[in-house]
C-alpha positions as CSV (number, residue, x, y, z in Angstrom):
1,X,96.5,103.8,115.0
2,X,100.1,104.2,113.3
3,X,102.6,106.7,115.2
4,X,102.7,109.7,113.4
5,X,106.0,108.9,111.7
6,X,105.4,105.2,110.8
7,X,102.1,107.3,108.8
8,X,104.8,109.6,107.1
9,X,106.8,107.2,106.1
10,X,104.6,105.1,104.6
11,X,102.8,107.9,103.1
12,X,106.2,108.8,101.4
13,X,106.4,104.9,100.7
14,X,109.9,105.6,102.9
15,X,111.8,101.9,104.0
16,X,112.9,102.7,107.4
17,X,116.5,103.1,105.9
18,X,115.2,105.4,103.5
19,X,113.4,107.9,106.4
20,X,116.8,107.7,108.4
21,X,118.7,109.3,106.0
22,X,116.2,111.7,105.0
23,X,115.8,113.0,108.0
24,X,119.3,112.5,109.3
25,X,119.2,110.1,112.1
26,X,119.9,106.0,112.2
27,X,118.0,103.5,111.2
28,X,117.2,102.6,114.7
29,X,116.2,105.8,115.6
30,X,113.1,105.5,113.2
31,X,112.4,102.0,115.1
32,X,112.5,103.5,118.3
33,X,110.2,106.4,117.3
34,X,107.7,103.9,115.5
35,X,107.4,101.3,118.6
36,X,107.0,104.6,121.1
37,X,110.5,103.9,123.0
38,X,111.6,107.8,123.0
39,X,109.9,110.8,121.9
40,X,110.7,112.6,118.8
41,X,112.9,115.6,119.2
42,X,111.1,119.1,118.1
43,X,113.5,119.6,115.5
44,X,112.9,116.8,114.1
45,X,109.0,116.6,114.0
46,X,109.5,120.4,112.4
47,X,111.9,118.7,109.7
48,X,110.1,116.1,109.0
49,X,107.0,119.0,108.9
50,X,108.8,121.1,106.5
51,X,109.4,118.1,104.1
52,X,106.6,117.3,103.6
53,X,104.9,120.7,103.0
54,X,107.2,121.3,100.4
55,X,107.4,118.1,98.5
56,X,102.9,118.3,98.8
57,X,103.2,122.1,97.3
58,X,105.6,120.6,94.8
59,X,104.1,118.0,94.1
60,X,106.4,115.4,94.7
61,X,105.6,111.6,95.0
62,X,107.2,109.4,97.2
63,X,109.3,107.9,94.2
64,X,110.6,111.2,92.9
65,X,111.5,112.0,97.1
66,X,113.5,109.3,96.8
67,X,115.2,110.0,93.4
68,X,115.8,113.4,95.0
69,X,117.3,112.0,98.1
70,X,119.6,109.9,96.7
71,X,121.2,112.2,94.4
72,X,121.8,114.6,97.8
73,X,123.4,111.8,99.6
């Protein structure tokens, strides 16, 4: 079984870059999280939570999440 954010982020069809800076952490931060090394901080699960009810009630595919992101960055 995936880790729960290695499942989002594919989901989102997210590169591990991609996640990072959605979520606002590094690169290796997603690694560590996906191999198990550290837990996720609440604040982040909840963001990560949030996102992803809003893009589903939107409607929002992963390619348009990415459109979106890139324009806020």
């Amino acid at each position: 079984m995936l880790p729960k954010i290695k499942q989002w982020r594919l989901l989102h069809k997210f590169t591990q870059k991609e996640a990072a800076a959605v979520i606002g952490v590094s690169e290796n931060t997603i690694r560590n999280w996906e191999r198990g090394r550290y837990p996720m901080s609440l604040d982040k699960g909840n963001h990560i939570s949030l996102l992803s009810t809003v893009w589903e009630m939107s409607g929002i595919t992963g390619k348009e999440e990415k459109i979106m992101t890139a324009k806020n960055t």
